[in-house]
GUTIMI-442451 format. One record per residue: residue in three letters; x, y, z of N, C-alpha, C, O in turn. Coordinates in steps of 0.1 Angstrom, whole numbers, padded with zeros to 4 digits, always signed. Example, Ala and Ser with C-alpha at 12.3 -4.5 7.8 and 13.67 -1.06 7.14 Angstrom:
2
ALA+0132-0057+0078+0123-0045+0078+0132-0033+0078+0142-0033+0085 SER+0128-0022+0071+0137-0011+0071+0129+0000+0079+0134+0011+0080 
END
This chain:
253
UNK+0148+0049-0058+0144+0055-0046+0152+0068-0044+0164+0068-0048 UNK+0146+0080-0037+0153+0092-0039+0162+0091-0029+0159+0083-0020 UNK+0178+0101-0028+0184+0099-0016+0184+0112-0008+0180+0123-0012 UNK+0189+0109+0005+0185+0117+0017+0183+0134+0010+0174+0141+0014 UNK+0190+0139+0001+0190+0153+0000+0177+0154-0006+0172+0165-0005 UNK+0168+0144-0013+0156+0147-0024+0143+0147-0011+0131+0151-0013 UNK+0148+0143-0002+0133+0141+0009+0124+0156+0007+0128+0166+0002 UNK+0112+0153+0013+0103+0160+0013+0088+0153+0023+0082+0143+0021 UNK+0086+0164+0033+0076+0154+0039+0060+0158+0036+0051+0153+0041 UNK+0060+0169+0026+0046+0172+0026+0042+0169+0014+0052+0168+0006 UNK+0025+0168+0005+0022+0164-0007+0027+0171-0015+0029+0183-0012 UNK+0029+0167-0026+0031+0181-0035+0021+0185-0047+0023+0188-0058 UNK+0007+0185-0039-0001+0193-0046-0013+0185-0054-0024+0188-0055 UNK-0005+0173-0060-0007+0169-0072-0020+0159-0070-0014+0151-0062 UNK-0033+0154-0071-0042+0148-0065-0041+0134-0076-0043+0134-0088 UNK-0038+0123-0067-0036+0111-0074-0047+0104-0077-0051+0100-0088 UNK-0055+0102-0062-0068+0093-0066-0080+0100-0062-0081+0101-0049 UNK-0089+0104-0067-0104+0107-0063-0114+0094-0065-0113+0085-0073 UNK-0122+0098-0057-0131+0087-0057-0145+0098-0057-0144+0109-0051 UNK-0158+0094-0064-0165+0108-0061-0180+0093-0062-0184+0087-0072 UNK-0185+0093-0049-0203+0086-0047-0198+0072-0053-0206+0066-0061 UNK-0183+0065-0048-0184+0053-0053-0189+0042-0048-0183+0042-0037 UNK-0196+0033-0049-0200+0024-0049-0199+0008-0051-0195+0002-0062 UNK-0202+0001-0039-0198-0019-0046-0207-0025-0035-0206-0025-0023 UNK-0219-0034-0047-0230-0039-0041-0225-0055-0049-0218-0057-0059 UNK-0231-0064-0040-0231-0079-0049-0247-0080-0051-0256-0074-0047 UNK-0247-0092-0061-0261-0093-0058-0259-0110-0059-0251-0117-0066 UNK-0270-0115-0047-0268-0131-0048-0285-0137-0041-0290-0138-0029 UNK-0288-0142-0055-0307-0148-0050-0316-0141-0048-0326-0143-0041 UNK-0309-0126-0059-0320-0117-0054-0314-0107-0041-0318-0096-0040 UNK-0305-0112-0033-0304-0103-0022-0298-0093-0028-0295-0095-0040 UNK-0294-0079-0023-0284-0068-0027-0279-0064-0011-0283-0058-0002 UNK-0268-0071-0013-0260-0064-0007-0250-0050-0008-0244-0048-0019 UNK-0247-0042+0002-0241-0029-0001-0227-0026+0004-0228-0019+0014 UNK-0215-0030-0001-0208-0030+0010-0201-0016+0012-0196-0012+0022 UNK-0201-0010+0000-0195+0005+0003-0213+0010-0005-0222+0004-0010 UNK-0210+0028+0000-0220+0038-0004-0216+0046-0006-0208+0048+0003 UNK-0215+0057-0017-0212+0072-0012-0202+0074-0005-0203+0081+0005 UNK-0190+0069-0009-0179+0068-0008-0171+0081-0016-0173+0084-0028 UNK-0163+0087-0007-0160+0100-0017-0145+0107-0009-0144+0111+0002 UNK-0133+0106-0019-0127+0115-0009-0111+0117-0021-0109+0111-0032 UNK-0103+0126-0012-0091+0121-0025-0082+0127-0021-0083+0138-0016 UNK-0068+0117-0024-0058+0116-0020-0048+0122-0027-0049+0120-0039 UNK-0034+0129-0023-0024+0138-0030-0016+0129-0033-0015+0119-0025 UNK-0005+0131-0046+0004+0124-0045+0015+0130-0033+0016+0142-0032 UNK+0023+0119-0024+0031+0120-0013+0026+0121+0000+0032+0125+0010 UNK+0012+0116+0000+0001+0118+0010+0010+0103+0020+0017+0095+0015 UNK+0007+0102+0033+0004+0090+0040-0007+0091+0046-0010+0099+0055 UNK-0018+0077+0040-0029+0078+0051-0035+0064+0051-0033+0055+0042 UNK-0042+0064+0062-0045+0054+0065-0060+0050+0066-0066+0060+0070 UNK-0071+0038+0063-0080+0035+0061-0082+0028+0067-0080+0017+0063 UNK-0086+0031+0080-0090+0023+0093-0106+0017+0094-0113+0025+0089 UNK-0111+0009+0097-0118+0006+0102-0121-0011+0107-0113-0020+0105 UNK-0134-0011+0114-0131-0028+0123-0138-0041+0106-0146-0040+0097 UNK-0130-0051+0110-0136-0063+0103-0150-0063+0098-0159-0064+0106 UNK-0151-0061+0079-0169-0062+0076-0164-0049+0073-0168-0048+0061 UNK-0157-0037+0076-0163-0025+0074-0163-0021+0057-0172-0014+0051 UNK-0154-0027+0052-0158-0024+0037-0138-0020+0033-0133-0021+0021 UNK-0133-0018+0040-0125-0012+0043-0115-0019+0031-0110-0012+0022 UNK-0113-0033+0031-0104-0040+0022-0109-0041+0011-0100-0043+0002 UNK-0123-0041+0005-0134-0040-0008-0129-0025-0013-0126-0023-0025 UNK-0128-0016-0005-0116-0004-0009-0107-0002-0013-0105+0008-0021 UNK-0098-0008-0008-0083-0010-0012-0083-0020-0023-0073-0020-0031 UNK-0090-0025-0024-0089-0035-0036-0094-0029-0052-0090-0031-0063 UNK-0104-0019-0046-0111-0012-0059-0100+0000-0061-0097+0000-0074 UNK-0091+0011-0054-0083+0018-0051-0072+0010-0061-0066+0016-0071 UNK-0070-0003-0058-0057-0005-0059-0058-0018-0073-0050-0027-0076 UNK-0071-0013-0080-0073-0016-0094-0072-0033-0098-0070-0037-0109 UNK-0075-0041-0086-0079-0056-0085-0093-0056-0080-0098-0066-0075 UNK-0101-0045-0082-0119-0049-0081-0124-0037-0089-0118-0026-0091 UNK-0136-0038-0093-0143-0024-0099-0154-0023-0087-0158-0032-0079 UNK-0160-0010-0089-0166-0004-0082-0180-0007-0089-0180-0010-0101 UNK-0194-0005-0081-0206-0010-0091-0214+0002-0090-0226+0000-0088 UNK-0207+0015-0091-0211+0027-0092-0204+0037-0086-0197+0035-0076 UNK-0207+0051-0094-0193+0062-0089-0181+0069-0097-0183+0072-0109 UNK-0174+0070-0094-0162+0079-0103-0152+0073-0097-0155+0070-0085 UNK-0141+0069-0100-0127+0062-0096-0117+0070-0109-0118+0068-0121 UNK-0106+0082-0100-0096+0088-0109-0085+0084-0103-0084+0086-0091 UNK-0073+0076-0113-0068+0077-0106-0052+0079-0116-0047+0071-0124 UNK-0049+0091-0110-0035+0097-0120-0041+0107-0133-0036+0108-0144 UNK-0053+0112-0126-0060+0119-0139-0067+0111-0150-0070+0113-0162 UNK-0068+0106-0144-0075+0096-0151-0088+0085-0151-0081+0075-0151 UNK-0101+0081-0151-0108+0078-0152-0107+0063-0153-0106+0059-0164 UNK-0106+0055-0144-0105+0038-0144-0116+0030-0145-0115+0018-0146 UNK-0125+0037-0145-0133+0029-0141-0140+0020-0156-0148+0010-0155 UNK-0136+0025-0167-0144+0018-0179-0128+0008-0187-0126+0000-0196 UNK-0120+0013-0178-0104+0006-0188-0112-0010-0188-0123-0014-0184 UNK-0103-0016-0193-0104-0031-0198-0099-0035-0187-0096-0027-0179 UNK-0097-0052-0184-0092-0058-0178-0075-0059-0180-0067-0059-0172 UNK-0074-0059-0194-0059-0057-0198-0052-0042-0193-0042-0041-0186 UNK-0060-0033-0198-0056-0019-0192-0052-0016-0177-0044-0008-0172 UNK-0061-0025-0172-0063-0026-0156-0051-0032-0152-0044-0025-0145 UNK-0046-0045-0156-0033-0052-0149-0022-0042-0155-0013-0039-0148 UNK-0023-0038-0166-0007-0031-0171-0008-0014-0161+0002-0011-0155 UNK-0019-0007-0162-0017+0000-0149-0015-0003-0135-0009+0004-0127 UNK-0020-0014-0134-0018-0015-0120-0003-0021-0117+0002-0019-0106 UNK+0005-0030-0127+0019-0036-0125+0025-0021-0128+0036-0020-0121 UNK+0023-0013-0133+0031+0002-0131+0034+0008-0123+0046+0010-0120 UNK+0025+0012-0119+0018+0024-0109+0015+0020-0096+0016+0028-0087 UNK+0013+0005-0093+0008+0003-0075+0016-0007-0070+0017-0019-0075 UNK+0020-0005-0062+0025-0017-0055+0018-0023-0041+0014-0015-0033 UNK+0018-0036-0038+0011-0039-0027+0022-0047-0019+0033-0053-0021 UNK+0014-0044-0009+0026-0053+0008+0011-0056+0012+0002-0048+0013 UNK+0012-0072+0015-0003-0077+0020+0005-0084+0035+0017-0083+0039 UNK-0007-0092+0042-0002-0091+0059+0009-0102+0052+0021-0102+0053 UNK+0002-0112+0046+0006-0128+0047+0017-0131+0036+0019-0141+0030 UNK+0024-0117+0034+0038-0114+0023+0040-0116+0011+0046-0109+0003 UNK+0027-0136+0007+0030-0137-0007+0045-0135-0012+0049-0127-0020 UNK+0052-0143-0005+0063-0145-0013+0066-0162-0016+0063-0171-0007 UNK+0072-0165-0031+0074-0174-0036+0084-0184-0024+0092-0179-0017 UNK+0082-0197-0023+0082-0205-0018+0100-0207-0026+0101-0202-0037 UNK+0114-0216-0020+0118-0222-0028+0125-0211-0036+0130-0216-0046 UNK+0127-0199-0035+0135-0189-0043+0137-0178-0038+0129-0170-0033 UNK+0152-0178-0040+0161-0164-0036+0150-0149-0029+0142-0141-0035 UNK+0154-0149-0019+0151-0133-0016+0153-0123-0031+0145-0118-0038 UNK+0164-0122-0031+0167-0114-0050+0154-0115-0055+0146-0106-0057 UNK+0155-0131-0059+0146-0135-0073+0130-0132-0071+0122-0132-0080 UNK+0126-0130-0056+0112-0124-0051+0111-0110-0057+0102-0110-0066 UNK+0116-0101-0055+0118-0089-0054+0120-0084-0068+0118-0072-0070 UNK+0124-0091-0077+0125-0092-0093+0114-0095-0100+0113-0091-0112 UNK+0102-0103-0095+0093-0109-0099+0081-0096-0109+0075-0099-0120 UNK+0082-0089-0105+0074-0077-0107+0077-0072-0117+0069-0065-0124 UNK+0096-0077-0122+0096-0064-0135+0095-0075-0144+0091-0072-0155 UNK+0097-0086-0142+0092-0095-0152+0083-0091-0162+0085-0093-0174 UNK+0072-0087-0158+0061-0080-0165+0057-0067-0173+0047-0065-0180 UNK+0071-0054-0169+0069-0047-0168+0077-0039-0181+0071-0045-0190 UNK+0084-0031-0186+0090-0022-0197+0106-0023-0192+0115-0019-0200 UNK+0106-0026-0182+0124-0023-0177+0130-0031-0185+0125-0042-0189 UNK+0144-0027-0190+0149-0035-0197+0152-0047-0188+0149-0045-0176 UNK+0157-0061-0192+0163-0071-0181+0174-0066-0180+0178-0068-0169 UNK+0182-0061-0186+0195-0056-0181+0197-0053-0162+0204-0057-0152 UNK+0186-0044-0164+0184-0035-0152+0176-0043-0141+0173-0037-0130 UNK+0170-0057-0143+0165-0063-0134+0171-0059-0120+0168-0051-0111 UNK+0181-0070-0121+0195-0069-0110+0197-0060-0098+0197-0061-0086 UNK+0198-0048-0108+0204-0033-0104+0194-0033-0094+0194-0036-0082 UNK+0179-0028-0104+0169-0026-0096+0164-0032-0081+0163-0025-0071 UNK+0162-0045-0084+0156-0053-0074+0170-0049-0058+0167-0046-0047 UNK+0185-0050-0065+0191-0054-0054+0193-0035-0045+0198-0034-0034 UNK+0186-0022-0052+0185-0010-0049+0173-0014-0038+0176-0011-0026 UNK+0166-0017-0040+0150-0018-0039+0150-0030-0021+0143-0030-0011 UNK+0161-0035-0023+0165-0043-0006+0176-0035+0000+0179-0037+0012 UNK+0182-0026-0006+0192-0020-0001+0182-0009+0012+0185-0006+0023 UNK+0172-0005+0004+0160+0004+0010+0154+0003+0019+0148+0013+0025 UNK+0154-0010+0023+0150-0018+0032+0159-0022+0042+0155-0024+0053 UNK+0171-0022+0039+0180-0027+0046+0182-0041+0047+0186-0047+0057 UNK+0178-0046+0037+0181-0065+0036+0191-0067+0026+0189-0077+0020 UNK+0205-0056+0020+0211-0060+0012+0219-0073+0014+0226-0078+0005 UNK+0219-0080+0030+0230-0090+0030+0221-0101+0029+0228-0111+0029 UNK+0210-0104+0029+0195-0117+0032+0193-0119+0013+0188-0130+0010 UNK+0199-0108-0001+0200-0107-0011+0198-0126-0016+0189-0130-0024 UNK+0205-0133-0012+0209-0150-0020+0199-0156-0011+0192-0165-0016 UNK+0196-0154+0003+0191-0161+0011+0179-0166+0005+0173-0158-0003 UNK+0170-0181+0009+0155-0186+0004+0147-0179+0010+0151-0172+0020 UNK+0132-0178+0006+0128-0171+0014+0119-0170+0022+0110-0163+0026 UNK+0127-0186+0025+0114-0203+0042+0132-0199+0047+0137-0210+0051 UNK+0142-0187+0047+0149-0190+0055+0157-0177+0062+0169-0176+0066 UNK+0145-0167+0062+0143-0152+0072+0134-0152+0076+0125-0158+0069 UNK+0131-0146+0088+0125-0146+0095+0110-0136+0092+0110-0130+0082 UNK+0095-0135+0103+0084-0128+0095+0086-0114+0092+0079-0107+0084 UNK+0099-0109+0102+0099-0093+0100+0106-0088+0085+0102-0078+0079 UNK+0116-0096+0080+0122-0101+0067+0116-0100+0059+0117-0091+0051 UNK+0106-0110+0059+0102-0113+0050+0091-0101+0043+0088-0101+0030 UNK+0086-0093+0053+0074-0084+0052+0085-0069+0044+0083-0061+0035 UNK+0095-0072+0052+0110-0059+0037+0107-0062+0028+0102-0056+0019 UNK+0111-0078+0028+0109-0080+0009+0100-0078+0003+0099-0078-0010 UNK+0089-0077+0013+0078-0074-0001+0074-0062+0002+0063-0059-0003 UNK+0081-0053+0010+0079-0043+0007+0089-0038-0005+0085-0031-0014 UNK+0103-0042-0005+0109-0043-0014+0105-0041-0031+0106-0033-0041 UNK+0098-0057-0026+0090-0062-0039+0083-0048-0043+0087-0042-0053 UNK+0074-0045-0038+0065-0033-0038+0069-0019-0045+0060-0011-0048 UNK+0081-0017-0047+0091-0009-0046+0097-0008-0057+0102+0002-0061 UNK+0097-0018-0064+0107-0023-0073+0106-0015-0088+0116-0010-0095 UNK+0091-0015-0090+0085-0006-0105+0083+0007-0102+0075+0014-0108 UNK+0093+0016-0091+0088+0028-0087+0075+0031-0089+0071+0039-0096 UNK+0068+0023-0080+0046+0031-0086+0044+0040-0079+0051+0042-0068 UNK+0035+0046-0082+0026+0058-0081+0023+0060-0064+0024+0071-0058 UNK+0020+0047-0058+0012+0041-0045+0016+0033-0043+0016+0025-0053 UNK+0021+0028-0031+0021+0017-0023+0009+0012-0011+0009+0015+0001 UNK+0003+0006-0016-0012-0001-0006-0005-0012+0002+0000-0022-0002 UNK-0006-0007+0015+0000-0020+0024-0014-0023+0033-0020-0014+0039 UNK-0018-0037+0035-0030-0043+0037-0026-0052+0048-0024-0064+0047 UNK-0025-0042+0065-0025-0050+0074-0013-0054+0077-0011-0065+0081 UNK+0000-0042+0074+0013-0052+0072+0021-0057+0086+0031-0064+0086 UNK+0012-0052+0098+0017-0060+0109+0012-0068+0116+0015-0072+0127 UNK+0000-0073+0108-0007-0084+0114-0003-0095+0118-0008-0100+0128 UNK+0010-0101+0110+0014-0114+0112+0027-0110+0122+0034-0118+0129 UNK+0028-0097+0122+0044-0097+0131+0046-0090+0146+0041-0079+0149 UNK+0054-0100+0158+0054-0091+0166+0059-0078+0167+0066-0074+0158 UNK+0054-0068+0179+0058-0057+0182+0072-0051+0177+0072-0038+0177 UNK+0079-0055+0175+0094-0051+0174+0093-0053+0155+0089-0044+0148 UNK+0096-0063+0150+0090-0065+0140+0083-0054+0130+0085-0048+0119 UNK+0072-0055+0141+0064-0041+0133+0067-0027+0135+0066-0020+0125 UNK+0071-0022+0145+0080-0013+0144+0089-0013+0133+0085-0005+0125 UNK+0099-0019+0131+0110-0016+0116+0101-0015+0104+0104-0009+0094 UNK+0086-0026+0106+0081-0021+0092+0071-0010+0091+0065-0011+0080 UNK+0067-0001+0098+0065+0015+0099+0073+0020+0101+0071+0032+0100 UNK+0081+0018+0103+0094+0030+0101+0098+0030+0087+0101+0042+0084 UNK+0099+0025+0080+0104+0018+0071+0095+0025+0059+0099+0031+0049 UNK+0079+0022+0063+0064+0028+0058+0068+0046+0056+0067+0053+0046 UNK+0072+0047+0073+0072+0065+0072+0085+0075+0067+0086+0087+0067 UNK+0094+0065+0064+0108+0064+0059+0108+0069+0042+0114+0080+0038 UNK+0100+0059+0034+0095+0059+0018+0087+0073+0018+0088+0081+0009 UNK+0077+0075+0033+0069+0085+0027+0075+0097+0031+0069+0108+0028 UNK+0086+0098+0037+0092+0111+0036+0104+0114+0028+0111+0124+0028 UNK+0104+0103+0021+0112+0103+0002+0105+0108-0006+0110+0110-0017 UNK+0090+0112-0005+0079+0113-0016+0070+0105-0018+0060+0109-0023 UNK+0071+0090-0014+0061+0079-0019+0053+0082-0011+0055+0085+0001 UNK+0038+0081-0020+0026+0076-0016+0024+0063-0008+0029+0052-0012 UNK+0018+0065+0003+0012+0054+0011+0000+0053+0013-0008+0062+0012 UNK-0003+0043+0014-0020+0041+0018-0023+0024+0023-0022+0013+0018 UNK-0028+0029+0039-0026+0019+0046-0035+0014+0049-0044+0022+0047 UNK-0043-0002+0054-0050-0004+0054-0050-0010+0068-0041-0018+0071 UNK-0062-0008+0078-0055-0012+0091-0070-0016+0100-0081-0015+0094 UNK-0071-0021+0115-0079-0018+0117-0076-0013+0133-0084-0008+0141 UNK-0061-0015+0133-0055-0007+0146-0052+0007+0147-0046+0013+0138 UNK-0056+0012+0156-0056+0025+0159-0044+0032+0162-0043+0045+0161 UNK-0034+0024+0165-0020+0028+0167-0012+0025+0158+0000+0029+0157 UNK-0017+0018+0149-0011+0013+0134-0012+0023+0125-0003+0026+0118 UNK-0023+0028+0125-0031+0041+0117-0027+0051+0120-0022+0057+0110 UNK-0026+0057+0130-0014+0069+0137+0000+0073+0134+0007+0082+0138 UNK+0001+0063+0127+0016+0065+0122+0019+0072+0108+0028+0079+0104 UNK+0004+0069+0103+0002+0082+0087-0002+0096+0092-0001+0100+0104 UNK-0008+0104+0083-0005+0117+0084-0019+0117+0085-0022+0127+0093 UNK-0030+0111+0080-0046+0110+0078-0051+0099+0077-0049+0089+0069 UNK-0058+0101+0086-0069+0085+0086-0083+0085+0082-0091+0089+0091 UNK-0086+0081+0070-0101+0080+0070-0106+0068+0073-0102+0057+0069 UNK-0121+0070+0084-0121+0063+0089-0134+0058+0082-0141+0065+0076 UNK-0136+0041+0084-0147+0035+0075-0159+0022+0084-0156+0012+0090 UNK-0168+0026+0082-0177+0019+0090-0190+0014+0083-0196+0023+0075 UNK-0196+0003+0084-0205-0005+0074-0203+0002+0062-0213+0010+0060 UNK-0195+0003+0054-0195+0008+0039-0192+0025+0039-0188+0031+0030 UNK-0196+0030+0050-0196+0046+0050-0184+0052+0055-0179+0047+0065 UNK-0178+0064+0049-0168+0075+0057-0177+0080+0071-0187+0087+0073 UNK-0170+0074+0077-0176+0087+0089-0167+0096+0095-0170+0105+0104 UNK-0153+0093+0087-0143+0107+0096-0129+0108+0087-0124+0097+0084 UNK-0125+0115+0084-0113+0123+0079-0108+0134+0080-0110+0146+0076 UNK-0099+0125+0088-0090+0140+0100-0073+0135+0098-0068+0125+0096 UNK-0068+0146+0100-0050+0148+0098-0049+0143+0117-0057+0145+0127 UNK-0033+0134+0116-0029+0130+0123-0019+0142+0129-0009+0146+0122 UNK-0020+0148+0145-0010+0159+0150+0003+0148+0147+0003+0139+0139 UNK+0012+0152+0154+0024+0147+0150+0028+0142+0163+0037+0134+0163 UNK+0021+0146+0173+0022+0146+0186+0020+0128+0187+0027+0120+0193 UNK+0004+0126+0178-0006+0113+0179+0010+0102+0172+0014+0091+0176 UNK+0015+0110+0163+0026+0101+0150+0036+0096+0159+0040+0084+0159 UNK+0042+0108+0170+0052+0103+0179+0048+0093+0188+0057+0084+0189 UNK+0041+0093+0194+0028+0085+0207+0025+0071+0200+0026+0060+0206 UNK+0022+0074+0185+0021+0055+0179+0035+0051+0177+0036+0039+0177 UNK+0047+0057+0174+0058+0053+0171+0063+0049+0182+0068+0038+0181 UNK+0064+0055+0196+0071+0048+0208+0056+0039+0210+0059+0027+0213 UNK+0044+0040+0210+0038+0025+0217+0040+0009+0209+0039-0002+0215 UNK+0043+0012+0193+0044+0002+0189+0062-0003+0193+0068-0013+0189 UNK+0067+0006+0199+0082+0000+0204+0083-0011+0219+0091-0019+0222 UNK+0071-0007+0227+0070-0010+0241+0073-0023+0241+0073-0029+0251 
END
C-alpha cells in the first residue's frame, strides 16, 4: 500500500474495465430471461464508483461478471486491456486471484482461525514467495488499522472488525480493483462509517474501487455512480464533493 506522500485523488488516465453492449440472459423451459442489456460504460484505473441500484436490478449479476466469477452471454468485457471474455476457466481464477479483490456484506471469513491467518489466505494461491506471506498480510491490517486484533480468532471481533479484515484480505495481492458488495449491510452506522472511510482512504492511495450498493448515501461516498435499473444504465453522473461531504457526516449521525 502506497504511503501518505504517493496519494493521489484523481484517475490516472489509464482505462481498466470497458464493458461495450454486454449482456446476461438465463434460459430455463424455454423461458429467456434478461437480466442485464446493452450494458456499456468504463472505468479508469484510480476511479471510485459506485453501482447503485434497488434489489432485481441486475446490479450484483454485474459485479459478478466485472469481477470475473460470471461471464456475460453477450458483449465485450476488457479488462486491463484485455479481452476476458473467451479466457478459460483456469485463466479466469488466476486473473481474478491477481488483479481483484472482493469485500462481500457477510465477510466470509474462516471460522476457528487467526485474524492473520484470514488475511494470508489469498496468497496462498498466488506467485508471492511464502517468505513474504507474513510481511504482507500483517502490512495489509496495519491499513486497516487492526494491527493489534493480528492473533485474535475471528468468532472473537466484533462485525465492524471483521468487515477490515476482509477488506484487508482484499488488499493483500495488491489487485488492480477492489469490488466491495454491500459492505455495510450487516453493520451499524458507526461501524460503517470507519468502513468508508477506510473505502475513500485506499482510493485516495490510487486503488480502484467499485462499489456495489443499493443506498443512496452509501453510493455518495464514491466519485460516480452508475445507476442500474431492470438490467439497464439509466444514469452516469460524477459525485460534487459537496454530495461526498453530506454522505460522509449522514452516515456518522
Amino acid at each position: 500500500m502506497e504511503n501518505a506522500s504517493e496519494k493521489r485523488s484523481e484517475p490516472n488516465g489509464t482505462v481498466l474495465i470497458r464493458v461495450d453492449d454486454l449482456e446476461k440472459k438465463y434460459l430455463n423451459e424455454g423461458l429467456v430471461t434478461h437480466v442485464l442489456e446493452h450494458v456499456s460504460f468504463m472505468i479508469k484505473a484510480g476511479e471510485f464508483v459506485a453501482i447503485m441500484g434497488p434489489s432485481g436490478s441486475g446490479k450484483s449479476t454485474l459485479m459478478h461478471i466485472l469481477g470475473l466469477l460470471d461471464r456475460p452471454s453477450g458483449g465485450v468485457y476488457e479488462f486491463d486491456g484485455r479481452d476476458v471474455t473467451g479466457l478459460s476457466d483456469e485463466n479466469l481464477a488466476h486473473t481474478r486471484n491477481e488483479k481483484i479483490g472482493f469485500v462481500f456484506q457477510s465477510f466470509y471469513l474462516l471460522p476457528r482461525t487467526s485474524v492473520l491467518e484470514n488475511v494470508m489466505l489469498p496468497l496462498i494461491y498466488s506467485k508471492v514467495p511464502v517468505s513474504e506471506h507474513r510481511a504482507r498480510a500483517e502490512n495489509a491490517l496495519k491499513s486497516v488499522g487492526l494491527e493489534h486484533r493480528m492473533q485474535y480468532g475471528s468468532n472473537q471481533i466484533s462485525g465492524g472488525e471483521k468487515q477490515r479484515v476482509a477488506i484487508a484480505r482484499a488488499l493483500v495481492n495488491k489487485p488492480s480493483v477492489i469490488f466491495a458488495d454491500e459492505p455495510t449491510g450487516n453493520l451499524d452506522s458507526k461501524s460503517g462509517a470507519q468502513v468508508m472511510s477506510i473505502f475513500r482512504a485506499l482510493n485516495e492511495q490510487g486503488h480502484t474501487i467499485i462499489l456495489v450498493t443499493h443506498e443512496k448515501y452509501t453510493a455518495e461516498h464514491a466519485a460516480r455512480i452508475i445507476k442500474i435499473h431492470d438490467g439497464h444504465i439509466v444514469s452516469d453522473e460524477k459525485v460534487s464533493e459537496e454530495e461526498r461531504r453530506a454522505a460522509q457526516s449522514g452516515i456518522l449521525k
